[in-house]
C-alpha positions as CSV (number, residue, x, y, z in Angstrom):
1,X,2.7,-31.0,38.8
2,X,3.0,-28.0,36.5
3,X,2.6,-24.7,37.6
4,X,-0.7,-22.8,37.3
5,X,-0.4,-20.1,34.4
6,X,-1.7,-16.7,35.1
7,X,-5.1,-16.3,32.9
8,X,-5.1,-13.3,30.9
9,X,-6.6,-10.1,32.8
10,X,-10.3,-9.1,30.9
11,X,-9.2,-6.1,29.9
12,X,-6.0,-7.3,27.9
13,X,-8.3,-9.6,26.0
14,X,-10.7,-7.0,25.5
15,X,-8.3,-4.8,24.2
16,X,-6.2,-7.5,21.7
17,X,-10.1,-8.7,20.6
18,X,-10.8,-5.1,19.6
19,X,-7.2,-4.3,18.3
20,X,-7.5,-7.2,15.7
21,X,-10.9,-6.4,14.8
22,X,-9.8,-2.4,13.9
23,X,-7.0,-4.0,12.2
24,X,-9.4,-6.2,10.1
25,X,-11.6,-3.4,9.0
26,X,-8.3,-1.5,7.9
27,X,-7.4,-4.0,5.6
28,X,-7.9,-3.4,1.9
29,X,-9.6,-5.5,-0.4
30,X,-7.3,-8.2,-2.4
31,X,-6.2,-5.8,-5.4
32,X,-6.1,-6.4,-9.1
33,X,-2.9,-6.0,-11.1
34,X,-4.7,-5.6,-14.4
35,X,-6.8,-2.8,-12.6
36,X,-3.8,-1.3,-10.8
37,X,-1.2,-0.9,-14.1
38,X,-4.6,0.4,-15.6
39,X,-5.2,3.4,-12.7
40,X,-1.7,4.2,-12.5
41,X,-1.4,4.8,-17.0
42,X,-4.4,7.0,-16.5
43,X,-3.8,8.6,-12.8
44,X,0.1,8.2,-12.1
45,X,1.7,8.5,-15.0
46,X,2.1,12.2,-15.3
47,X,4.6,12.0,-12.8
48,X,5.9,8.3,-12.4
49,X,7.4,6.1,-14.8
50,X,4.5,3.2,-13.8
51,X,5.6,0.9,-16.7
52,X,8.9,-0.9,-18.0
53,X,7.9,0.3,-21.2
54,X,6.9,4.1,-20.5
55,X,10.1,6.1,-21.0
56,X,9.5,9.3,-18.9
57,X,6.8,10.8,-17.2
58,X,4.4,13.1,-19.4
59,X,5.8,16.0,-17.8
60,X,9.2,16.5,-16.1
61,X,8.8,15.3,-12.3
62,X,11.3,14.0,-9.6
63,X,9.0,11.3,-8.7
64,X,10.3,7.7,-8.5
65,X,9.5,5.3,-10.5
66,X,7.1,2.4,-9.6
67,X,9.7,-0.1,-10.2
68,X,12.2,1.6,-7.9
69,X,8.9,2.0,-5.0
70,X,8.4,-1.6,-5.0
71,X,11.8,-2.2,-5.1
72,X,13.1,0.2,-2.0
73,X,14.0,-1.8,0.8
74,X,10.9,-2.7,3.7
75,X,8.7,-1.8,0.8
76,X,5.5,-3.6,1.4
77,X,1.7,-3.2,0.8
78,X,1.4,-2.0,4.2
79,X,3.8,1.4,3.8
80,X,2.5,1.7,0.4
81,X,-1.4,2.4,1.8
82,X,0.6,4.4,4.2
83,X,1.9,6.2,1.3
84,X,-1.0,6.8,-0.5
85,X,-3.4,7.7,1.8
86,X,-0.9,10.3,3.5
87,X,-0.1,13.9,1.9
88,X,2.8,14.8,0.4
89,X,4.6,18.2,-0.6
90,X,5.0,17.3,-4.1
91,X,2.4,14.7,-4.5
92,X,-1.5,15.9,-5.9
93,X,-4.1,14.4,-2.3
94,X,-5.5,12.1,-4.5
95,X,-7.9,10.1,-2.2
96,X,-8.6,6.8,-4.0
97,X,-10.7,4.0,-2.7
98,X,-10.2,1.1,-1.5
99,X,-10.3,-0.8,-4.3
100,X,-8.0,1.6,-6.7
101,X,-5.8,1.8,-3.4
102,X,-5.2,-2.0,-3.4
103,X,-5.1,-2.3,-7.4
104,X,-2.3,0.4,-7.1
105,X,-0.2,-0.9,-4.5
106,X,-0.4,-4.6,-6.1
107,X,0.6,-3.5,-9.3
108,X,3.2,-2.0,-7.6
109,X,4.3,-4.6,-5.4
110,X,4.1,-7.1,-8.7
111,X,6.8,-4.8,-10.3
112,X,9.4,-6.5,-6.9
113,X,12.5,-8.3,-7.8
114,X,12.2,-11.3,-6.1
């Protein structure tokens, strides 16, 4: 006969239940590339090279480019709404929502070298 396996205490399955609920409600929506590349011309651009085909930033700025974010090592959507939504010294607080947020960061992420 097989051992009897302990059955999870309430309060543990309480507390994953509600973890992956919070986590759920964290997520951002599925993002838009088209949207994102769009945002980041109008929003980003002053800073970051966002496209192969941009040559600089409109004004001089040490910020990477979005190639080179989506192409750090780790770099995933999860650090980039990390990114975003924390401030930064020399970053503007731009609060964006959730959509822009996920149209940013997957425009960004499609920029990876597989």
């Amino acid at each position: 006969p097989m051992p009897a396996r302990p059955a999870l205490a309430p309060g543990l399955l309480l507390a994953l239940t509600l973890g992956v609920a919070a986590h759920s409600q964290l997520a951002l929506p599925p993002g838009d590339v088209r949207h994102g590349r769009e945002f980041a011309l109008q929003t980003c651009s002053v800073c970051h090279v966002v496209a192969p085909e941009q040559l600089s930033p409109r004004r001089v700025a040490r910020a990477p480019s979005f190639s080179a974010i989506a192409n750090s090592e780790g770099m995933n959507g999860m650090k980039l709404q990390a990114i975003l939504s924390s401030p930064h010294a020399v970053m503007p607080n731009l609060i964006l929502t959730p959509e822009e947020a996920s149209d940013v960061i997957t425009y960004i992420m499609s920029l990876r070298r597989r």
